[in-house]
N, C-alpha and C positions, 0 to 999 in steps of 0.2 A: 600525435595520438590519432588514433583512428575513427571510424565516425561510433557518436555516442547514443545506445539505447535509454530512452524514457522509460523506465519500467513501472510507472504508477501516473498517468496522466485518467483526464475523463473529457469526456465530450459530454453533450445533453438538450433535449429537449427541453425546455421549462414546462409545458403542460402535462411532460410525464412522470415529473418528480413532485410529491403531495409538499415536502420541505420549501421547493422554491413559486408553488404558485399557488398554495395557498395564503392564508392569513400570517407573517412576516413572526417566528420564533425565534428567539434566543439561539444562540449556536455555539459550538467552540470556537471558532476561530472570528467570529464580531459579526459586527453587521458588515450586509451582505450585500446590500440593494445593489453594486455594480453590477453583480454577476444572478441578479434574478430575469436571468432575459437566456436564451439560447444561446448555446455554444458550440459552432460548428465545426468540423472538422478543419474546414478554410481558415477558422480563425486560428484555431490552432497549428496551424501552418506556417500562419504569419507571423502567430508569436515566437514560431521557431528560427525565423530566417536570421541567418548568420551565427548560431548556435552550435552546429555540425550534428547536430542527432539527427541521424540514421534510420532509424526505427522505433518503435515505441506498442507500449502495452497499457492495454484501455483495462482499468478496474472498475466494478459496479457504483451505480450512483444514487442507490434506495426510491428504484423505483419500485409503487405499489409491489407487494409480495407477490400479490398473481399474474405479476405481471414481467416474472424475471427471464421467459421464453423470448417475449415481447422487445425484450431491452437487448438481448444478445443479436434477435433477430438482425434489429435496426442498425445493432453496430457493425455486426459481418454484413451487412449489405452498402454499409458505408466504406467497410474495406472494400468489398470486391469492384466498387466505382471508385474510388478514390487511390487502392494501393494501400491506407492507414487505417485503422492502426493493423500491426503485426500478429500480436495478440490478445486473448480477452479473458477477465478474469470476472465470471459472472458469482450473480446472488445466489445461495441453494441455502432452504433454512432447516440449517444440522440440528436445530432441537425437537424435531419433529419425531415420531416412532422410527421411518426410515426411510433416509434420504433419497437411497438408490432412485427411486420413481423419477425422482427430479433429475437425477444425475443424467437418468438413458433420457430423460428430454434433451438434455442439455448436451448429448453426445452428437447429437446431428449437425452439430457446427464443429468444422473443424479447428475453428480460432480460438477454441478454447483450451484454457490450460489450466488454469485452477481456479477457485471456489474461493468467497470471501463471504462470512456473518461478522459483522461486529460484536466483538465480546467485551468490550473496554465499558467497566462500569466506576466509577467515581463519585464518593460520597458529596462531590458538589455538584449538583441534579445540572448544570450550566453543562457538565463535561460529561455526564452520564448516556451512556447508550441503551448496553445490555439491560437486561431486565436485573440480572444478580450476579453480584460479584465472582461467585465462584463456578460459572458454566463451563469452565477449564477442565474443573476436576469431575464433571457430571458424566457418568459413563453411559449414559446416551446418547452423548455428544461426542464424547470421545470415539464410541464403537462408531457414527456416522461420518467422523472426521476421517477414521483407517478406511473407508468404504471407498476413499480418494483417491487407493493405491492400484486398484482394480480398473482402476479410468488412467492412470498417470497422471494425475492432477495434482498439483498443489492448493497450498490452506494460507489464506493469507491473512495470519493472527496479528489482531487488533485487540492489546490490552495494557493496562498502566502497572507501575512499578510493583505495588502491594501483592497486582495479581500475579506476577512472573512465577511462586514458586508454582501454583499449580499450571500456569502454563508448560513449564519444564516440565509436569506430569504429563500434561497432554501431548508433548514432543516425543516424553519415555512412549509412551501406551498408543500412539502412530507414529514407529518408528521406520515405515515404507516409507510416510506423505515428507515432502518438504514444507517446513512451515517458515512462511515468509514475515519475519516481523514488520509491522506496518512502523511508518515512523521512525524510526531508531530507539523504539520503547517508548515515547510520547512522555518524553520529559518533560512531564509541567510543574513542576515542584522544585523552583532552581536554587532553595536553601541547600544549607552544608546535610543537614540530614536527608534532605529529600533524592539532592543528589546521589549520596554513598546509596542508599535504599537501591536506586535505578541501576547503579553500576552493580551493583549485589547481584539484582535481580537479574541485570544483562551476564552476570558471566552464570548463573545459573545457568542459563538457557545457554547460550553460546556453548556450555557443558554437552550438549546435545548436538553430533554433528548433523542432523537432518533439520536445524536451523538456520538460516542466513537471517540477515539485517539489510533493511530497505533504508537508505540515506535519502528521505523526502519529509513534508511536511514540517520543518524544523522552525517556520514562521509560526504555528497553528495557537503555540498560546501567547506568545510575545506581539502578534499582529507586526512583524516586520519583517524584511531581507538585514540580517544582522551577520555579519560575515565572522564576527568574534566567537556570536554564538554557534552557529556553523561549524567553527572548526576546531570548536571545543567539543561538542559531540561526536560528529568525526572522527576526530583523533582519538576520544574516548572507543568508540564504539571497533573502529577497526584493531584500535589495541586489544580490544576486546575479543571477538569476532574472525581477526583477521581481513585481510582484506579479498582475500580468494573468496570471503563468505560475506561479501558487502556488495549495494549494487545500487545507483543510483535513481532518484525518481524524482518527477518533476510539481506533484501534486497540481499540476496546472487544471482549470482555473482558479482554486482558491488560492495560491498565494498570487495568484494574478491583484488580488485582494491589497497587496503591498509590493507587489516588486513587477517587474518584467521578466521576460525569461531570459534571455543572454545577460543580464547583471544577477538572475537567481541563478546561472548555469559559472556565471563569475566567481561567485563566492565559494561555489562548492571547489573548482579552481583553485582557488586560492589558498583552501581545507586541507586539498594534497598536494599543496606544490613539494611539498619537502619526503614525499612517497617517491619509491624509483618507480619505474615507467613501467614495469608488468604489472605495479599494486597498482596501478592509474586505471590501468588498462581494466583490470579485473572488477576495479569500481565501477568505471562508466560505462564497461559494453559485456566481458566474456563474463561474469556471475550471471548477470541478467539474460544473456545468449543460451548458457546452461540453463539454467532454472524454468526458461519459459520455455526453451525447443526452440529457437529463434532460428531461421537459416542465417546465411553470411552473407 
């Protein structure tokens, strides 16, 4: 196989993120304390070595809202001395009257490629983000999400099973943007109901070709590298999806949280060993090549 795109990693400062230096909150994925210290590119380097990825795509990391110019700034300036990352998927907040203002800031970097708000709300306040469940179907949101297609940018939706059907609204009503599911739909409900729910709501959306599925963060509610788990999502999700519309991601640092990177680069491995070699291919590098504008 050929070398493989990270298409969901983050770097960071700690004193620019309010979550990791201020007073120590509750989170989804547990406690944290390893990773409440800086994370620099270099380390990320090193978590890579003997892995074969290639390239890789830095998504935002909630810093201060006024400060999402600030946070691109710093990582195109970490590419342009470093070479990493390839590209960037910064913060714009689409609930706002209209986005556009933020967007022409956010044109002047070229490493940008698409836009991420978390929308993932959850009646257990532990896993809750969004402000309301249903900012999916809000057509204010939705009119500032299409506003994406006029930049070439993508959206990179973040939300749980319940809320998939109107996310599938929001895939109908921006059908220019690529909408990137974050997670593989953030399966944290792993009973016999909870499960059918997520596949429900994954082939909803899959319904929509201007969707792809992001294969990362599959640690986030089990707190492990679980290979079983892994490649039962997976397998679910590309049956789903397809694999021409799946694209791997390394969610590094947090599942640094419980694994390594070349045993979390293992697993996923091991997810498609029984895929032939263009759906490998498609998973680890050309979806995420396409979707982000990646050169070769």
């Amino acid at each position: 196989m050929t070398g493989i795109v990270d298409a969901h990693h983050h770097i960071w400062r700690q004193a620019d993120l309010p979550w990791l230096s201020g007073p120590m909150q509750p989170r989804i994925f547990g406690p944290y304390e390893p990773i409440r210290r800086d994370y620099s590119i270099d380390e990320y380097m090193d978590d890579l070595t003997g892995s074969n990825v290639v390239q890789s795509v830095y998504v935002q990391t909630n810093w201060a809202k006024d400060s999402f110019v600030d946070e691109v700034a710093w990582v195109e300036r970490t590419a342009n001395e470093t070479g990493w990352p390839h590209a960037i998927v910064a913060f714009a907040d689409v609930s706002v009257d209209d986005v556009r203002p933020q967007l022409d800031r956010l044109a002047r970097y070229p490493l940008i490629r698409g836009v991420r708000m978390q929308l993932h709300w959850h009646e257990n306040p532990l896993y809750r983000f969004a402000a309301r469940s249903e900012l999916c179907a809000d057509p204010l949101i939705q009119r500032n999400i299409a506003h994406l297609a006029d930049y070439g940018w993508s959206f990179e939706l973040q939300v749980f099973a319940p809320q998939m059907r109107d996310a599938a609204g929001l895939a109908e009503a921006c059908s220019k943007v690529t909408l990137i599911l974050q997670h593989a739909g953030m399966l944290e409900d792993l009973s016999t109901r909870g499960r059918a729910m997520w596949r429900e709501g994954m082939t909803r959306l899959a319904a929509h070709s201007n969707v792809v599925s992001k294969l990362s963060g599959l640690g986030t509610f089990i707190h492990r590298n679980d290979a079983a788990h892994i490649a039962e999502v997976v397998g679910e999700t590309v049956a789903i999806f397809g694999a021409e519309r799946c694209l791997f991601g390394s969610n590094f640092p947090i599942e640094k949280l419980w694994s390594d990177y070349r045993s979390l680069v293992e697993a996923y491995h091991a997810a498609t060993r029984s895929l032939k070699a263009d759906q490998r291919e498609s998973i680890f590098r050309t979806t995420a090549m396409r979707v982000y504008r990646l050169g070769s």
